[in-house]
N, C-alpha and C positions, 0 to 999 in steps of 0.2 A: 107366397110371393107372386103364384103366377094365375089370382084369380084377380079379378074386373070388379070392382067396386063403384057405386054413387058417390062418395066421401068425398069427391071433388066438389058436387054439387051443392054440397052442405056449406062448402066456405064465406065467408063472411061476402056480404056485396058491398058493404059501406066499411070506411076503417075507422069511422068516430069522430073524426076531425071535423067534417064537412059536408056535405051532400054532391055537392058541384066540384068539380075541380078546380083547386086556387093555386096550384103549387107544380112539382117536374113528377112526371110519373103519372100511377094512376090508383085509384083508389084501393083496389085491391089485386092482389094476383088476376084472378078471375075476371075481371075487368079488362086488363091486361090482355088475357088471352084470350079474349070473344070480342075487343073491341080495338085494339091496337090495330096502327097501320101496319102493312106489311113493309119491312124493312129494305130499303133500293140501294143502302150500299153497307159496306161492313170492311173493318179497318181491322190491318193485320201486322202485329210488329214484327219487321224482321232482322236478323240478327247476322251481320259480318264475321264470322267468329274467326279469321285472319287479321282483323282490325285493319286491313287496305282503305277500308273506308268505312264513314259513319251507318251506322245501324238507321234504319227509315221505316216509317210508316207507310202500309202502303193499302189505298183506296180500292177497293174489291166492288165492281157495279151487279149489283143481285136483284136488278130490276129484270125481269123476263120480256119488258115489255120496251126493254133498253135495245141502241144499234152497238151497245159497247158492253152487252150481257156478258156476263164470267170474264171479265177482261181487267184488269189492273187498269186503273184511270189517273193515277194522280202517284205520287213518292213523296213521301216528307221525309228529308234526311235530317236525323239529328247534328248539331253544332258540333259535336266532337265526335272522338273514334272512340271505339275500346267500351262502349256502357253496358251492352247486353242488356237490352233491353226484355222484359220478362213480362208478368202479367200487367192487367192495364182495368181501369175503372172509372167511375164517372167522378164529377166534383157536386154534382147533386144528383138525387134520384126520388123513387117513391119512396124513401123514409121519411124527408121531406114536403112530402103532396100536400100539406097541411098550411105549408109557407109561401104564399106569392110571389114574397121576395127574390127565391130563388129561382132557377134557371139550370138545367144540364146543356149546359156549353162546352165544358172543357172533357177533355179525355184527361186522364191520366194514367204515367206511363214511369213508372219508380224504374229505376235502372238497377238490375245487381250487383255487379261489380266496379262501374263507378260511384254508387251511393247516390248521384242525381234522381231530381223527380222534374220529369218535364210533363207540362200543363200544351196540351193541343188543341185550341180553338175548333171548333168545327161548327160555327153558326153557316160557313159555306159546307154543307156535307160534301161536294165532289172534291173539293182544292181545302183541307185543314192546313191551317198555319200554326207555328210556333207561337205561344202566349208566354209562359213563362217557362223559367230554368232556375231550380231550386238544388242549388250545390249540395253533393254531399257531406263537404267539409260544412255544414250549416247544420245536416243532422246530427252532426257530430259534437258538432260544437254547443249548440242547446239542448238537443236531446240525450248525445252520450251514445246513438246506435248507428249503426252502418247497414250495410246489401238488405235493403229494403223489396219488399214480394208483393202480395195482396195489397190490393187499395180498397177500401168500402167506403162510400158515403155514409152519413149519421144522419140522423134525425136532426139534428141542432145544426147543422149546417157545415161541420167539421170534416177531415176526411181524415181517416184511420189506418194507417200500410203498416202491417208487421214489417219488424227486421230480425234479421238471422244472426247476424254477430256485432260486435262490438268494434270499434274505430281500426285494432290491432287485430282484426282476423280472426281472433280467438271466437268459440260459441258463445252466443248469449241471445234468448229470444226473447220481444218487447214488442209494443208498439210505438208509433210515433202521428203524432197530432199536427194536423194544418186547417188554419184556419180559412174561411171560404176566398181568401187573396192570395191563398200557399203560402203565407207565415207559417215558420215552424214553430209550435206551443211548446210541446215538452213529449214524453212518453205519456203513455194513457194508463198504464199501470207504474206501481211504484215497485212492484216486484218481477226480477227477472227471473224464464226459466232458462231451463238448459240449454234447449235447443228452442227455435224458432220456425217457421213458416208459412201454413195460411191459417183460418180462424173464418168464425162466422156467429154470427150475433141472431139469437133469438130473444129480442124483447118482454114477450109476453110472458116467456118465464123467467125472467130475468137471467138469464143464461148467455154466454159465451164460450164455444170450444176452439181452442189452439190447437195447434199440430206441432210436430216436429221436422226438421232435417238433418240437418249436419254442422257441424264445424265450418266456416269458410274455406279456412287455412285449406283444410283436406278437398273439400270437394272441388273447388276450383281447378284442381288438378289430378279432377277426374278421380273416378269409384274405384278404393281399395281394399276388396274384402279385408285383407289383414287386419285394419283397424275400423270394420263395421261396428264392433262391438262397443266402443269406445268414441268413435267418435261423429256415431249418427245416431238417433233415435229410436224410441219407438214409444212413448208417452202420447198423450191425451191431457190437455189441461182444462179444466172444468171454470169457468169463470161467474163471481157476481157481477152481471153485467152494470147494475147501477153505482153500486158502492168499488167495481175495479178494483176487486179482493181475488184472491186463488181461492178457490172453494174445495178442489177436488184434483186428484191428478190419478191417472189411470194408467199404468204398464201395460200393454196390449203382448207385449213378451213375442212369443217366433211367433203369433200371427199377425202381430203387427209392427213389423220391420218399419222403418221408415215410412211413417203415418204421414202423408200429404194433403193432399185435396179434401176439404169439410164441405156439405153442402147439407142443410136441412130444407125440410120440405118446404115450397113458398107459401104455404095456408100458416099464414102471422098464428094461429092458436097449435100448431102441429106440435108433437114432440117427438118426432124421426126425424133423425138425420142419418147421416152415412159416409164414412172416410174409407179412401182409396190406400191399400197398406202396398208402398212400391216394392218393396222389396217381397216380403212375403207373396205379395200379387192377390190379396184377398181383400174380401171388401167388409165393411165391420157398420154393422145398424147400430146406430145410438137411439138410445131412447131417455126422454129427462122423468124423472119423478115429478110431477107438477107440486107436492105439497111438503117436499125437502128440495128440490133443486137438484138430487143427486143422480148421474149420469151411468146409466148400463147400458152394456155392450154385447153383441152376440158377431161372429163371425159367421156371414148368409151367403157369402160366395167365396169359394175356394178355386185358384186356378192351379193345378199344376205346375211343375219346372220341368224345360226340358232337356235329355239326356244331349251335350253337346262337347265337341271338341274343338281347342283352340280359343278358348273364350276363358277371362279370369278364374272360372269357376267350371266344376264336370258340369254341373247341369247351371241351364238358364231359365231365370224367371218371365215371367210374361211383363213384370216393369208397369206397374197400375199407373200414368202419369195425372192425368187431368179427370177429372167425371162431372159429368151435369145432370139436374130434375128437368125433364120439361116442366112446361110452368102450369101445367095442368096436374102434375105431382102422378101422372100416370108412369113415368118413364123413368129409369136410369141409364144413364151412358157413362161409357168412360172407355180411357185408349190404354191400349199394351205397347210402348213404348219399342220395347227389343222382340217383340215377337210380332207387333205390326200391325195391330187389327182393334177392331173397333167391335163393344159388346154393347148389346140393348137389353134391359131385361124392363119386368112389368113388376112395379112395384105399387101398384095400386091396392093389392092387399098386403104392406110390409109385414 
């Protein structure tokens, strides 16, 4: 893991579709990373967790060369109180680079715990406005899911948000489909699993991995070891990305507590990926079989818990929450939520 590899170099420079750019995004990762603009501002959801007032977006200027550098510039509040708003994703991207049609204009920003998905204009990057507000009583109502997480854009022009439970709070993990107006379609699978979370699509093997979390009902009200056992996670859901069949599902057991964050490598032909296990605090390399689809697992970082007093439990885990690839596939990051810090490791030779 910790030797320097070419294998970036080798990725693909065209993605088949086109020569030129016709569509949002860029042709390929690598493309991306040698030729993209540098980014001058970067949007942050922030979250009321008193509910005094609505949750808002808030415009972060990351221009160096800005008189309002590292300064908050803008606030968008949401319409209501109480959404907790959580992760956020585009309505088109480079899955679609192929399409002219399309266009990444809008953010989006699914809410947890009110089931809303709100659409944030940002053709002005410093001042995003409100575009649309997609009820959660609407996913509810056509889809059958509630506290929606992850959003991915698709290739076809749809956008895809896992949800974690079902209308009544109870578990149930799914996806739910909107089309490029924020119509709600339906769920993307016809089969639910246990638990729900984030997920990530690799194409070229026809492959989709899911995660796990929890229950609503329970976590909403905050982490109770008495019923980890029962009412959070620790699965791995193997998917036929084309045919949206269960293919495979994987117990990752004590080393993988509470599976959350999937991220595989951005080189479209890679077969590594890697989920962040919160609970256990480990991190677990996926690798797919190219000529069965079938998905193994090795446990490549182990963090300790530490010996603590006054806290639910004697000892505390480091809390794996979020992790990211640079897009060069050199790097992995990710945060220790309850321990506070931030890890880089090189995974250039996984």
């Amino acid at each position: 893991m910790l030797k320097n590899s070419n294998r970036s170099q080798a990725m693909s420079t065209t993605n088949g579709c086109c020569a030129t750019q016709c569509g949002p995004g860029y042709a390929t990762p690598l493309d991306a990373f040698r030729n993209g603009a540098r980014e001058k501002v970067i949007y942050v959801p922030c979250i009321v967790p008193d509910h005094s007032r609505p949750d808002y977006l808030a415009t972060v200027d990351v221009d160096p060369e800005s008189s309002t550098y590292s300064q908050v510039i803008h606030r968008l509040p949401m319409p209501y109180t109480g959404d907790e708003l959580h992760h956020s994703g585009w309505n088109a991207c480079s899955s679609c680079y192929n399409d002219p049609s399309k266009k990444r204009q809008f953010l989006i920003l699914p809410s947890l715990k009110s089931g809303r998905v709100y659409a944030v204009d940002v053709g002005q990057e410093r001042a995003p406005k409100l575009h649309k507000v997609v009820e959660g009583e609407e996913l509810s109502r056509v889809a059958g899911v509630a506290y929606p997480h992850s959003s991915h854009c698709l290739g076809n022009g749809d956008i895809m948000i896992s949800t974690m439970g079902a209308p009544d709070g109870k578990a149930k993990g799914n996806f739910v489909l909107l089309d490029c107006e924020l119509n709600v379609k339906g769920t993307w699978a016809q089969q639910d699993t246990a638990f729900g979370y984030d997920f990530w699509y690799q194409p070229a093997h026809n492959i989709m991995v899911s995660t796990e979390f929890g229950t609503p009902l329970e976590f909403m009200k905050g982490f109770n070891p008495a019923v980890a056992a029962s009412e959070y996670g620790s699965k791995l859901h193997v998917w036929n990305w084309r045919e949206r069949t269960l293919r495979q599902t994987i117990d990752l057991g004590q080393d993988g507590l509470i599976p959350l964050e999937t991220r595989f490598f951005h080189d479209p032909q890679s077969t590594i990926g890697f989920v962040g296990c919160a609970l256990s605090s480990n991190v677990v390399k996926l690798q797919v079989d190219p000529s069965s689809g079938a998905l193994a697992t090795d446990v490549v970082v182990r963090q300790p818990w530490l010996d603590v007093a006054g806290w639910a439990l004697p000892q505390m885990p480091a809390l794996i929450t979020d992790i990211l690839i640079s897009l060069d596939d050199k790097w992995l990051f990710f945060s220790n939520w309850l321990r506070g810090d931030l890890c880089m490791y090189d995974v250039s030779d996984p």
